[in-house]
C-alpha positions as CSV (number, residue, x, y, z in Angstrom):
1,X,-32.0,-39.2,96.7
2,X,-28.3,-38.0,95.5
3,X,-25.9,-40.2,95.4
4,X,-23.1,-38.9,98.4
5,X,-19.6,-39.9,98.6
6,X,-17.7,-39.7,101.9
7,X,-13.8,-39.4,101.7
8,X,-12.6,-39.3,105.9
9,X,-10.1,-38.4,106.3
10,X,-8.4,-36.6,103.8
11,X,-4.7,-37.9,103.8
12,X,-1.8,-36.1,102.4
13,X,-2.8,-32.8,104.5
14,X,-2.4,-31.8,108.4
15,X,-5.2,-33.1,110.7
16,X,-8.0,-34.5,110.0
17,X,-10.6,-33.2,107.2
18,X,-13.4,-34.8,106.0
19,X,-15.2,-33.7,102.8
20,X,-18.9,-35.3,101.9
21,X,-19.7,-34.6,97.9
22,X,-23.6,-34.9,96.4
23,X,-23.4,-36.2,93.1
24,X,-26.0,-36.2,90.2
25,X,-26.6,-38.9,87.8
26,X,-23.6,-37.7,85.8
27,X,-21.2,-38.2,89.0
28,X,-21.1,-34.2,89.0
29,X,-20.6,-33.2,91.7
30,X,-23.6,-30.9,92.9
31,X,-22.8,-30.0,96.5
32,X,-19.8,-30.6,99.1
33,X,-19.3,-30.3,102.6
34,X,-15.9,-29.8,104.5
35,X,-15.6,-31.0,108.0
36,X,-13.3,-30.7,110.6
37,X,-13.0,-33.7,112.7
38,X,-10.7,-32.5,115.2
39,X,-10.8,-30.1,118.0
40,X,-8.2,-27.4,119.3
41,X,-8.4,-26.1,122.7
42,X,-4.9,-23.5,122.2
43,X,-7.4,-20.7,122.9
44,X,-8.4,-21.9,126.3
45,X,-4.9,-23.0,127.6
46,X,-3.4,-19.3,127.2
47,X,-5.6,-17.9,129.3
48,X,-4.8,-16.4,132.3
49,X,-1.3,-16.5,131.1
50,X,2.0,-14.2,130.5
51,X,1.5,-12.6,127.0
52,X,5.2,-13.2,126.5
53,X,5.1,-17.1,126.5
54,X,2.3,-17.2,124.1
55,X,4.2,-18.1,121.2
56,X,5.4,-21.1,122.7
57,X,1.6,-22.3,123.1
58,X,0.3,-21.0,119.7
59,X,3.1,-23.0,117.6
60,X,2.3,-26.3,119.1
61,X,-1.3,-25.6,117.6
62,X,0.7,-27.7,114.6
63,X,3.9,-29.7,113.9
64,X,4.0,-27.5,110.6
65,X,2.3,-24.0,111.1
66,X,4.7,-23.7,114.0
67,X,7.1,-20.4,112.7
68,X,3.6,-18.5,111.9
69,X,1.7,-19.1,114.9
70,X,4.8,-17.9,116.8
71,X,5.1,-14.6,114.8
72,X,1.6,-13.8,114.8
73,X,0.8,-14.1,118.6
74,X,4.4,-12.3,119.2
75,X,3.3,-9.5,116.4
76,X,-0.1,-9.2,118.7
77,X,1.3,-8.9,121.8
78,X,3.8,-6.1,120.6
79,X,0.7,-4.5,119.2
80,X,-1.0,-4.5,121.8
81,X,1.8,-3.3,124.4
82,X,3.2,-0.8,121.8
83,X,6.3,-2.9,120.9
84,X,8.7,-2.2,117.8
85,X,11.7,-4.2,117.3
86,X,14.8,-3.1,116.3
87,X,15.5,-3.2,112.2
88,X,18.2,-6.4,111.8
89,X,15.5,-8.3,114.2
90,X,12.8,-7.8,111.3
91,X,15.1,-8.4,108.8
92,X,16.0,-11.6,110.8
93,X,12.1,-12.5,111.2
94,X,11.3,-11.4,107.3
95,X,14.0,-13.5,106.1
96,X,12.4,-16.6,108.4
97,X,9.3,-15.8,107.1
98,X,10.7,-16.3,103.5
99,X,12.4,-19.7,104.2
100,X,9.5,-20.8,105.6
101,X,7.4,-19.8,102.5
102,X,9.9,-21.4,99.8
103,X,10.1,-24.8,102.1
104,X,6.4,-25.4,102.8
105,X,5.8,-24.5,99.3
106,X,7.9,-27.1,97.7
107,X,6.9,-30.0,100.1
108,X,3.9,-29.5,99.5
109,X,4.1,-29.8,95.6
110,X,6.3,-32.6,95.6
111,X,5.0,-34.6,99.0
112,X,1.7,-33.9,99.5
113,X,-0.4,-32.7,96.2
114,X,2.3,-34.0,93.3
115,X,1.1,-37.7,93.3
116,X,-2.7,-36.0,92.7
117,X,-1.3,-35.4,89.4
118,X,1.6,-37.7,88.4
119,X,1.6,-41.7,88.2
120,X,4.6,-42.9,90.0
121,X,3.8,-46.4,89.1
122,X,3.4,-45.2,85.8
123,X,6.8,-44.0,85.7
124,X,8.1,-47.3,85.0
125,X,7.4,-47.4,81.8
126,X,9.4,-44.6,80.8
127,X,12.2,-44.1,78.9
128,X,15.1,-42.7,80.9
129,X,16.6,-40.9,78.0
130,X,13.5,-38.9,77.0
131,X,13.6,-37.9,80.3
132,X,16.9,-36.3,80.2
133,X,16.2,-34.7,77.1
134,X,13.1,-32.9,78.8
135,X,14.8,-32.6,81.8
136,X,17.9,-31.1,79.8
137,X,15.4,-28.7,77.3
138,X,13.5,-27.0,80.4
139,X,16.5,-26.0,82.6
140,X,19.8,-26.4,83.5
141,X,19.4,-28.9,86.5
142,X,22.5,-30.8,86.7
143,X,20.5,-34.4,87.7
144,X,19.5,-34.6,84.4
145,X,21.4,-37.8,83.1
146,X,19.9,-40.9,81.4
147,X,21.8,-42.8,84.1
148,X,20.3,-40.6,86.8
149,X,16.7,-41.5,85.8
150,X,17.5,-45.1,85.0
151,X,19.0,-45.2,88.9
152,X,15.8,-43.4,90.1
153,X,13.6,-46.2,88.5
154,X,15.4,-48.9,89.4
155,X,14.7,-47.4,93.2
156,X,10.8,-47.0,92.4
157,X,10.6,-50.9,90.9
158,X,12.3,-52.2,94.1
159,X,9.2,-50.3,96.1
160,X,6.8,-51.8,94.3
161,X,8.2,-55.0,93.7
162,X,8.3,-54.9,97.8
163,X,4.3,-54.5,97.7
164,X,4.9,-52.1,100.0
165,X,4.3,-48.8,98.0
166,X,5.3,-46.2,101.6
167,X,6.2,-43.0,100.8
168,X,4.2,-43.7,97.9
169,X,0.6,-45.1,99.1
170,X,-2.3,-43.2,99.9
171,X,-3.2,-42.3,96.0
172,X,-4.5,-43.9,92.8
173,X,-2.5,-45.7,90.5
174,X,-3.9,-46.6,86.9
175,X,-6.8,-44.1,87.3
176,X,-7.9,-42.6,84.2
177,X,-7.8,-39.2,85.1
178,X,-3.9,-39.5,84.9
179,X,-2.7,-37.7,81.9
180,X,0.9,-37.5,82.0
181,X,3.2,-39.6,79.6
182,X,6.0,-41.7,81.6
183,X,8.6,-39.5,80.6
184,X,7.1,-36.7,82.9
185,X,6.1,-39.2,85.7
186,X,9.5,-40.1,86.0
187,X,10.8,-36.7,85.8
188,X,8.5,-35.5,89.0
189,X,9.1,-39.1,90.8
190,X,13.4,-38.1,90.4
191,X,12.1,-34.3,92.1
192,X,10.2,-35.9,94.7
193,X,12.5,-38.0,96.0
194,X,15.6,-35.0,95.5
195,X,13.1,-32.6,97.3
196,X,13.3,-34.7,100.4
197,X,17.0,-34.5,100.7
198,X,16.7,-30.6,99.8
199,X,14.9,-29.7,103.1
200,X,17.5,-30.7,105.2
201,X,19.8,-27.5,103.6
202,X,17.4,-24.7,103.9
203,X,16.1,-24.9,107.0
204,X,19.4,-24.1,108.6
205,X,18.1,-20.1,108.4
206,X,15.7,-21.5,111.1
207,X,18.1,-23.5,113.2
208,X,20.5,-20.5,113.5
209,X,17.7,-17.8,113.5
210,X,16.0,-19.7,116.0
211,X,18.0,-22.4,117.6
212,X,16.1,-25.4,116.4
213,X,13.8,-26.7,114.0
214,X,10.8,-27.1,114.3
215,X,9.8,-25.3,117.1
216,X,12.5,-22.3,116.9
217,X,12.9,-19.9,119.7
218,X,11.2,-16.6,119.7
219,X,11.0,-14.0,121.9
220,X,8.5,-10.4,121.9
221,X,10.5,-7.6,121.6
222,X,12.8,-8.7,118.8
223,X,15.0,-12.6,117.8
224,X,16.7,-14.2,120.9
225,X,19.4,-14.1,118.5
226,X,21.9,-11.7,119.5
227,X,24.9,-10.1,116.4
228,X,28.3,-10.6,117.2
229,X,30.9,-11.6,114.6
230,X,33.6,-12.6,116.6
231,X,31.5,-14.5,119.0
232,X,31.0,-17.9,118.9
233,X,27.6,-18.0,119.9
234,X,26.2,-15.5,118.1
235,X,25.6,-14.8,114.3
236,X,28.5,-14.5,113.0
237,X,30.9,-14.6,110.2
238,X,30.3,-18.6,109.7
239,X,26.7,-18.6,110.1
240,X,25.9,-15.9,107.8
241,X,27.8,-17.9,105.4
242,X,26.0,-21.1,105.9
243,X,22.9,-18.7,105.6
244,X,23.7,-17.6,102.3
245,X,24.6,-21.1,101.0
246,X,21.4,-21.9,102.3
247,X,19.7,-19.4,100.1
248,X,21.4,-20.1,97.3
249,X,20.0,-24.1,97.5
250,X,16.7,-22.1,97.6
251,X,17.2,-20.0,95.0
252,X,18.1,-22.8,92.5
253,X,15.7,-25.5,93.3
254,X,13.2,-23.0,93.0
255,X,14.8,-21.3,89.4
256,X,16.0,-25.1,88.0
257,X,13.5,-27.8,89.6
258,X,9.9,-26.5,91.2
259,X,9.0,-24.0,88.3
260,X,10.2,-26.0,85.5
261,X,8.2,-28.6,86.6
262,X,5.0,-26.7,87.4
263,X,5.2,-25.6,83.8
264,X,5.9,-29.3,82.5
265,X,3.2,-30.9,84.1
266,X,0.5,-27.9,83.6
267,X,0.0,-28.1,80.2
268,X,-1.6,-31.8,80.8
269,X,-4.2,-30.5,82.7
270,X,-5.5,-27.5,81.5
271,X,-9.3,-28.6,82.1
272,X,-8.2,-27.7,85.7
273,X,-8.1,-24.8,84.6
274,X,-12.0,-24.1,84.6
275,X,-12.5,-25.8,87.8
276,X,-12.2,-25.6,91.6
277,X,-12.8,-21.5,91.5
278,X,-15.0,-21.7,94.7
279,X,-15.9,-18.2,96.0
280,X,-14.1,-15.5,94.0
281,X,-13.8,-13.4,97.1
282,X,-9.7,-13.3,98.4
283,X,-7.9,-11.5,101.5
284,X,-5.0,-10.9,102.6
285,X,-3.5,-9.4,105.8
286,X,-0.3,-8.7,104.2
287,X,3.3,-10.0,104.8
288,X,7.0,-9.1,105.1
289,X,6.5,-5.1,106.7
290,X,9.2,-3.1,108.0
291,X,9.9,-2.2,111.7
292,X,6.8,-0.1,111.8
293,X,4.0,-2.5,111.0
294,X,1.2,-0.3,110.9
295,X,2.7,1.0,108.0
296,X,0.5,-1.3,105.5
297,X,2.0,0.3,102.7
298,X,5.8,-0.9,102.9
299,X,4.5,-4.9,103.2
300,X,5.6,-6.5,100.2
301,X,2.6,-8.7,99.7
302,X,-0.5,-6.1,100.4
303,X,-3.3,-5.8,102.7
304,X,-6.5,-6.6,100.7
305,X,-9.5,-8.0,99.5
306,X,-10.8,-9.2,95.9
307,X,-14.6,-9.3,95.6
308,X,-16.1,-11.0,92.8
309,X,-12.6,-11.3,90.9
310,X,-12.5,-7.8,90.6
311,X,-8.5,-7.0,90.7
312,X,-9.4,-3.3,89.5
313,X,-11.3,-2.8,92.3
314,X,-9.1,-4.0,95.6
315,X,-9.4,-2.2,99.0
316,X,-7.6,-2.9,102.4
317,X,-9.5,-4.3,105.3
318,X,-9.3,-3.4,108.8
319,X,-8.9,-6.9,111.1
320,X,-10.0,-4.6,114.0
321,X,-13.2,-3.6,112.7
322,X,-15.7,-5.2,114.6
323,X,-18.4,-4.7,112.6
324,X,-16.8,-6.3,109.2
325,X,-14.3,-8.9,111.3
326,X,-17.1,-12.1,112.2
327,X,-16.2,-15.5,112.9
328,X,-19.9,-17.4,113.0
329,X,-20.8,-20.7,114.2
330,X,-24.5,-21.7,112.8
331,X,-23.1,-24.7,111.5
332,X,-20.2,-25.1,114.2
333,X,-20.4,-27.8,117.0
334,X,-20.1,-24.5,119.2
335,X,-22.0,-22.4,121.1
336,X,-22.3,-18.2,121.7
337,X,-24.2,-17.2,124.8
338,X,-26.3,-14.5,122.5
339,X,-27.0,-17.7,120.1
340,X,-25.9,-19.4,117.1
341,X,-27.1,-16.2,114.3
342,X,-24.6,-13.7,115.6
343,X,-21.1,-13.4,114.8
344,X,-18.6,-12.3,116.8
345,X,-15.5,-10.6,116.5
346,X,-12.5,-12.4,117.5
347,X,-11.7,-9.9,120.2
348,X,-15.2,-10.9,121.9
349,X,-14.6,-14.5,120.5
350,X,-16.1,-17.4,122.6
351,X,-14.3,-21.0,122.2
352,X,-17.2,-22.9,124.1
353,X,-17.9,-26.8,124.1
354,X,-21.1,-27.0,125.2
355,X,-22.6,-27.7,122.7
356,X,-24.9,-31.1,123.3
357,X,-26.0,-31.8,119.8
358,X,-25.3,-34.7,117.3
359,X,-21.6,-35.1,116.9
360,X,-19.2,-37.7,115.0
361,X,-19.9,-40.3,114.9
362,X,-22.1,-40.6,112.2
363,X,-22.2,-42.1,109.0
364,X,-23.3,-38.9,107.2
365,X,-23.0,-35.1,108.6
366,X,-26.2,-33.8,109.8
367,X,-25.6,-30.8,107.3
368,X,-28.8,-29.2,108.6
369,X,-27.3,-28.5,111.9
370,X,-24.2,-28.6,113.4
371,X,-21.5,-30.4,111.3
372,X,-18.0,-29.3,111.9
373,X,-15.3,-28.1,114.9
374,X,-14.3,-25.0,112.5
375,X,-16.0,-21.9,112.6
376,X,-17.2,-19.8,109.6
377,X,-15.0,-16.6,110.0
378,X,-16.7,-14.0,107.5
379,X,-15.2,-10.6,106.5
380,X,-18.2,-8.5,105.8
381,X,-20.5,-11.2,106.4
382,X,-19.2,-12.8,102.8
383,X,-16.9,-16.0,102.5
384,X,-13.5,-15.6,101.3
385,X,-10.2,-17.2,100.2
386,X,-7.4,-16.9,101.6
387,X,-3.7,-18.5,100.3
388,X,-1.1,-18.4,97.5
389,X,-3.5,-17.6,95.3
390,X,-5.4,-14.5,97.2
391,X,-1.5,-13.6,97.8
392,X,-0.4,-13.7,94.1
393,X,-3.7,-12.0,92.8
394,X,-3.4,-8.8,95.3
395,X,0.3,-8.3,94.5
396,X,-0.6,-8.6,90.9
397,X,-3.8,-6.4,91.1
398,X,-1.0,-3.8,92.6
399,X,1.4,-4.2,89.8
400,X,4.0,-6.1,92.0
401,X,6.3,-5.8,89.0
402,X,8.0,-9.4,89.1
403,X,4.4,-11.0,90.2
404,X,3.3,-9.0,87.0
405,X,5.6,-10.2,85.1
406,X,5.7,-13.8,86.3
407,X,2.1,-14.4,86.1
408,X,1.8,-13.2,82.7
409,X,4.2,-15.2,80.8
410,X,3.3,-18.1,82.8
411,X,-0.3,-17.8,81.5
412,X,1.3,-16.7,78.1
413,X,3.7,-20.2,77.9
414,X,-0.1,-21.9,79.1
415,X,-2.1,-20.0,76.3
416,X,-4.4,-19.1,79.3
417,X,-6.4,-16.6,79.7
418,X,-6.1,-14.6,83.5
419,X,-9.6,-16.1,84.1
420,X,-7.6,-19.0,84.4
421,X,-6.0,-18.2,87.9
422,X,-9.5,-18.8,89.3
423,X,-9.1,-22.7,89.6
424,X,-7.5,-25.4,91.4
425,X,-4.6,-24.8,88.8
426,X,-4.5,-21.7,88.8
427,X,-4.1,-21.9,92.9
428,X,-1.2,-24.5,91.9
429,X,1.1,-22.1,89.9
430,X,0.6,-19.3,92.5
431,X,2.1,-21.5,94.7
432,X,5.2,-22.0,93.0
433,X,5.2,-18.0,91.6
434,X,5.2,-16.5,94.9
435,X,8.0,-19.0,95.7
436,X,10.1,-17.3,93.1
437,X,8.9,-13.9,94.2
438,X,10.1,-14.7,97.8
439,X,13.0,-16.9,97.1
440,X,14.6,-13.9,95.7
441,X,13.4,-11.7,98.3
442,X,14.9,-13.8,100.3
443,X,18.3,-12.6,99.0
444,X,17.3,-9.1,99.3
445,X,16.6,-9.3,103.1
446,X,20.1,-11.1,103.3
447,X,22.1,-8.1,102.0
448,X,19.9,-5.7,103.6
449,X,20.6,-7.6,107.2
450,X,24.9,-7.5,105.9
451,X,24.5,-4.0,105.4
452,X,22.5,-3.4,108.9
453,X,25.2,-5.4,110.7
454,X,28.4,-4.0,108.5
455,X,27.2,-0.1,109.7
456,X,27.2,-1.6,113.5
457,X,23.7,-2.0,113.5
458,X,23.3,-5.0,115.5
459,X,20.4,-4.7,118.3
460,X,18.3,-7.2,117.9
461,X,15.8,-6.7,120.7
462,X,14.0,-4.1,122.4
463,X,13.9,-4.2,126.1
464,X,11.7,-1.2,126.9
465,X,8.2,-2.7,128.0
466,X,9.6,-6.3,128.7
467,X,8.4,-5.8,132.3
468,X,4.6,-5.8,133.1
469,X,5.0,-3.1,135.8
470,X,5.4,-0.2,132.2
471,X,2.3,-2.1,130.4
472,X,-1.1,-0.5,130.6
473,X,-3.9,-2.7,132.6
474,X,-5.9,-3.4,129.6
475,X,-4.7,-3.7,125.8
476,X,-6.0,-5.3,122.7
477,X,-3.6,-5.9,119.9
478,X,-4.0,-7.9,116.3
479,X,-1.1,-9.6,115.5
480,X,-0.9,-11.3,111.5
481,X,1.1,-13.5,109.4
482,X,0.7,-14.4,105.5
483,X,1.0,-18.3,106.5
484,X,2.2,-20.2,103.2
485,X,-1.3,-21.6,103.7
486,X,-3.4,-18.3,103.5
487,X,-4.1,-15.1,106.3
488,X,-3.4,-15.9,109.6
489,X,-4.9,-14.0,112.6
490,X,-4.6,-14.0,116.5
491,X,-6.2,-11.4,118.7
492,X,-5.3,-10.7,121.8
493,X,-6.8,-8.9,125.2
494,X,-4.6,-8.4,128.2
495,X,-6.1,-7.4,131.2
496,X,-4.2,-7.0,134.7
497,X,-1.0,-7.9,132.5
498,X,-2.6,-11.4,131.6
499,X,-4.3,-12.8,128.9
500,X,-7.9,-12.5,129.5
501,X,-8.9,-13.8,125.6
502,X,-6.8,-15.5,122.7
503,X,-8.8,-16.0,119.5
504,X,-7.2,-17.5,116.4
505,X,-8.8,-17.7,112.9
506,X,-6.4,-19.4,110.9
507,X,-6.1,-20.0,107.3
508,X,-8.0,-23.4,106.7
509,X,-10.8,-22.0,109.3
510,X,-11.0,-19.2,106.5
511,X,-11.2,-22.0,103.2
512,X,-12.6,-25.4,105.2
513,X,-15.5,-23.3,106.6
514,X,-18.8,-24.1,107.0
515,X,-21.8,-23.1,105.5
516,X,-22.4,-19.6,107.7
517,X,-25.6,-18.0,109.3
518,X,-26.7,-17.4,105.5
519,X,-26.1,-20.5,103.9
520,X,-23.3,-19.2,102.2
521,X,-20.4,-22.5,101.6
522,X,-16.3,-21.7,102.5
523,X,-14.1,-22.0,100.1
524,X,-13.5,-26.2,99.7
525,X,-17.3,-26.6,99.9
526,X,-17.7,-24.3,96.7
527,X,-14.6,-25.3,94.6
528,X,-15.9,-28.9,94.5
529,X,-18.6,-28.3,92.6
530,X,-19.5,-28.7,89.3
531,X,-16.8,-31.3,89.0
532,X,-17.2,-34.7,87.2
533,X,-15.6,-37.5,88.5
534,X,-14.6,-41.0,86.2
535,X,-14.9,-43.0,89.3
536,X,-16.2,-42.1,92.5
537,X,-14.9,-44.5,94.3
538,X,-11.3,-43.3,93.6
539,X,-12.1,-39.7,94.4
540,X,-8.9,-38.3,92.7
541,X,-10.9,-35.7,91.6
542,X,-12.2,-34.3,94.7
543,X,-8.0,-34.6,96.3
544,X,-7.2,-32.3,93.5
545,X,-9.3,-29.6,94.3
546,X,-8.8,-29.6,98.3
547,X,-5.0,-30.5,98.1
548,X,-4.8,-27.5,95.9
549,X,-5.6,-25.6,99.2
550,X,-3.0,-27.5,101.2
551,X,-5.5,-28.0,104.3
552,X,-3.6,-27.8,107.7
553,X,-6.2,-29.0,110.3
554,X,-3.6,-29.9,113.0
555,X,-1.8,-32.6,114.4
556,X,-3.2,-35.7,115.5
557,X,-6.5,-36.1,117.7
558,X,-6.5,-37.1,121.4
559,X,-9.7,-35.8,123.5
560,X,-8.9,-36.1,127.4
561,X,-11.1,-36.0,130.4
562,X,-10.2,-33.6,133.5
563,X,-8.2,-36.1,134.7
564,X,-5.6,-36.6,131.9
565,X,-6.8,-39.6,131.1
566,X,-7.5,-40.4,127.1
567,X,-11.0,-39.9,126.1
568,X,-10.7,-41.4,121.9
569,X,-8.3,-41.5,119.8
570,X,-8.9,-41.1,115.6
571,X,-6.6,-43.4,114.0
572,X,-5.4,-42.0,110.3
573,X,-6.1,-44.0,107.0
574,X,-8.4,-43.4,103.4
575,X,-12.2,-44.8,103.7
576,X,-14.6,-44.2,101.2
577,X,-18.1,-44.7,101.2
578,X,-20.2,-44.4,98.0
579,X,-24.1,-44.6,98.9
């Protein structure tokens, strides 16, 4: 019997994802299984409701997704009632959309995937001045002192002096798949810990945009924003100027701190470069459009999918086809009333728990059967990826001429080949490329939106089918959004001016998929394997790989009976089981 290795749950992610690996007497890994642990019931509780408040449902789906839940259910509902918003309210959403990119982007390096790849323990052993010599030789960064880094490891010796490591438990210090000299660790420890101070300046476009954050105000048929700049509570003069501040933070960190460091720490790990692949297959439903949205052409990142890593050959998909369009459920603790070997377009989508089979808990998935609360959406009945990566490789297979031009002296300063972008490291650096791409498009939408406003172009919402009595008594709309974590769909139907379905198939449904109808693994179950672990007990290895995905599964678990009344509760922590 294979040896199987359990890691549940996955920490340093969103929700609750457990991943099962079959290793061979080699500890290679020879098969993996990705389940998700947790169940979402959004679908069901907007039924039967006003199509206008669904945004405020779909974005508590998460406590990070919540900015691209709320534009894609608001971009389906226009769809579906024939909605276009006024030009300085797209800007205003695009440039949302952007900040949203740049921010998740950059937590996630630094917070959630950076200590898979740097020893912050390790960092005390370096010397601060080498530090600010690299630190000085790869940009201009003005932290770059040996004082500075000698301050910042000071801090990191009083945490573990403490014995309580915090911000910096959950990860493996001392393994031997650790490759970075001190110097480095310390660098990316002094980031991490500047990183967490950064996001408090750029997500001011939010709070003005949308009142708050997280959970900003949104509202179909443009931004509840209005333009004035001699009103106080409005944007104005002021707030565009904190706005552009804002950007410029972004801007920099991004240009002086997150690329630099991508390209410091890569060269370290270039065997990552021939691992984690997974499918090959990518798509896209495309990002930052202008006010006419069905107008695929004008999106900045494209419409598309990538079979068999073919960027020559790269054609756009319909997400209303309901032939191509499948979500499937053969290996899904759900259940269709035509049966489990059927897939089903999200506009006919069933969310149904009656399902009576073995469920968690368990102490190894019944992989056979049933094994997992996320469905195996499909396009074409073939697995794909979706993400930074899918995102990066369609604007590149387009000649996106600063994508072009970023990806190939990155892989130029690697001495990589561009069969290199098909790894886990590869899925790492398109993170941080499409960060620059959008960082500065960010800047471009913010003169664009000056301009709008400086030639008294200020509407920024369209009233003209806000009231149900001018909508038609049945309508179907697709609404998408290039989430930083991969394609993002919800479907809507409206009938008698309600929502009679809601179906969303969200990134990590798209990459933590099951095995479908044919057998065929999603995207984590694939990239695992073929990759050797030093000690399977620490499954560094195997964080690497999924992290490199950024899994959002959702918030925290609590099952309740009709009555309101708690059901279980999963508590969060790291077991591993090695059998």
């Amino acid at each position: 019997m294979a040896q199987r290795i359990v890691v549940d749950p996955i920490t340093r992610i969103e929700g609750h994802l457990r991943i099962e690996a079959e290793l061979d007497a080699n500890n290679t890994i020879t098969a993996a299984y990705s389940s998700g642990t947790m169940v979402r019931g959004i679908e069901l509780i907007l039924r039967g409701r006003d199509p206008r408040e669904a945004w405020a449902f779909t974005q508590r789906a998460c406590g990070v997704c919540t900015t691209v839940h709320s534009f894609a259910s608001i971009r389906a509902v226009e769809d579906a009632l024939g909605i276009q918003i006024p030009k300085a309210a797209n800007l205003m959403r695009n440039m949302m959309i952007a900040q949203q990119y740049v921010h998740d982007h950059v937590m996630h390096f630094y917070h959630l995937h950076a200590l898979d790849w740097v020893d912050v323990v390790n960092a005390l052993q370096a010397d601060p001045a080498e530090t600010a010599a690299i630190q000085q030789a790869i940009s201009p960064w003005p932290n770059s002192s040996p004082g500075y880094f000698a301050d910042v490891q000071r801090k990191v010796q009083a945490i573990v002096d403490s014995g309580q490591l915090s911000l910096f438990a959950n990860a493996y210090w001392g393994h031997p798949a650790y490759k970075l000299p001190p110097e480095i660790n310390l660098l990316a420890t002094a980031h991490y810990l500047e990183a967490l101070d950064w996001q408090s300046h750029v997500t001011k476009i939010h709070t003005i945009f949308g009142g708050k954050n997280p959970h900003p105000n949104f509202v179909v048929g443009g931004v509840p924003m209005p333009i004035d700049v001699n009103s106080d509570t409005a944007l104005n003069a002021e707030r565009l100027s904190i706005i552009s501040d804002s950007i410029d933070r972004i801007i920099n960190f991004v240009d002086q701190v997150y690329l630099p460091d991508v390209l410091a720490i890569a060269p370290y790990y270039l065997d990552y470069a021939g691992l984690g692949e997974g499918l090959g297959n990518f798509l896209t439903w495309g990002e930052f459009p202008d006010v006419d949205h069905s107008d695929t052409s004008k999106f900045l990142v494209p419409r598309a999918v990538i079979l068999n890593r073919d960027l020559g050959s790269i054609f756009e998909p319909d997400p209303t086809d309901m032939n191509l369009m499948k979500e499937f459920i053969a290996h899904s603790w759900y259940d269709y009333t035509d049966g489990d070997g059927v897939g089903r377009h999200p506009w006919a989508g069933e969310t149904s728990f009656n399902y009576t089979g073995p469920k968690p808990p368990y102490d190894f998935l019944e992989v056979e059967q049933k094994y997992t609360w996320l469905k195996a959406p499909r396009w074409n009945e073939t697995p794909m990826e979706v993400g930074p990566l899918a995102r990066v490789l369609a604007m590149y297979a387009k000649g996106h001429p600063q994508t072009v031009s970023l990806v190939d002296s990155t892989l130029d300063a690697l001495g990589a080949p561009v069969e290199a972008l098909f790894s886990t490291l590869g899925r790492t650096a398109a993170r941080a490329l499409e960060s620059k791409v959008f960082a500065d498009h960010l800047r471009t939408l913010f003169n664009d939106l000056i301009a709008e406003i400086s030639a008294g172009n200020t509407k920024t919402f369209n009233d003209e089918k806000w009231e149900p009595t001018s909508w038609p008594r049945e309508a179907r709309g697709f609404g998408f959004m290039e989430a930083p974590r991969g394609a993002l769909g919800h479907w809507v139907v409206i009938k008698d001016r309600k929502i009679d379905n809601f179906q969303m198939v969200v990134p990590t449904t798209w990459n933590a998929s099951p095995r479908d109808h044919k057998g065929q693994p999603g995207a984590y179950e694939m990239s695992l394997v073929g990759t050797q672990m030093a000690k399977p007990e620490w499954p560094l290895e195997i964080l690497r790989t999924v992290h490199s995905f950024d899994p959002c599964m959702a918030c925290a678990i609590h099952m309740v009976d009709a009555e309101g009344q708690d059901v279980a509760e999963v508590a969060t922590g790291l077991n591993v089981c090695v059998r």
